[in-house]
N, C-alpha and C positions, 0 to 999 in steps of 0.2 A: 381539422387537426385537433386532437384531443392535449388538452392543458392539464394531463394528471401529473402529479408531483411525484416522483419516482424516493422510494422508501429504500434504505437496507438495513441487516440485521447489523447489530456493532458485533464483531467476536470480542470474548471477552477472559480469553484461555492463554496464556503465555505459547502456548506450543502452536494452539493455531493461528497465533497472529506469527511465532517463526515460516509453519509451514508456507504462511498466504506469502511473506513475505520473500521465504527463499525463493518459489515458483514466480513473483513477480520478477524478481531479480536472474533467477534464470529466463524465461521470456525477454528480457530487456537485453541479457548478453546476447542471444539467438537471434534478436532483428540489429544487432550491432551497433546498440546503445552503448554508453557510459552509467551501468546501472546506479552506483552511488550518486553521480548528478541529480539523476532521472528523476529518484526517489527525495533527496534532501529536495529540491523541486515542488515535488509534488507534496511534501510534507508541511513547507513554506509555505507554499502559495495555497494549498488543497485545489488544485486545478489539474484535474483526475488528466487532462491531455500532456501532462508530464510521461503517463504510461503508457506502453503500448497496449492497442485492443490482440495484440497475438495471447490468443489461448487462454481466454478469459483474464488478462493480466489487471487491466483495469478495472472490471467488474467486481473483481476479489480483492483487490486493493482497497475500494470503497467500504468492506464490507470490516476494515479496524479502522475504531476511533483515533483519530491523529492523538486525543489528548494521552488516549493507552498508550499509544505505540510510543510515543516520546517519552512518556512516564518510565515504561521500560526500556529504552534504549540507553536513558541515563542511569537506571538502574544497573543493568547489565554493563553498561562501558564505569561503572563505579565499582563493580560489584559486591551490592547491594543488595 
């Protein structure tokens, strides 16, 4: 069993941390989650098993900085 540390890029673009997050959020409605739980969840804890793996949801999730996405979120719920 190979012990390689798995790497992602951070997105670092306002629009692609919306797109990554809409399509998680749709993914999560489609397996017939509660996607705003799922995500504040997964945002909390950063315990990517918040997301479902349908349709790359979790992989792309990984791939924004919790400290971005929060930064913007209160940004946008300010707006700011």
């Amino acid at each position: 069993m190979e012990d390689a540390t798995r790497k992602f890029t951070a997105i670092d673009t306002k629009t692609q941390m919306k797109e990554i997050l809409n399509s998680v959020y749709n993914s999560l409605m489609i397996k017939g989650y509660n996607p705003i739980n799922q995500i504040v969840g997964y945002i909390l804890s950063e315990d990517p098993t918040y997301i479902t793996n349908y349709n790359n949801a979790r992989q792309l999730i990984c791939h924004i900085d919790r400290d971005d996405l929060l930064q913007e979120l209160v940004r946008s719920y300010l707006n700011k």
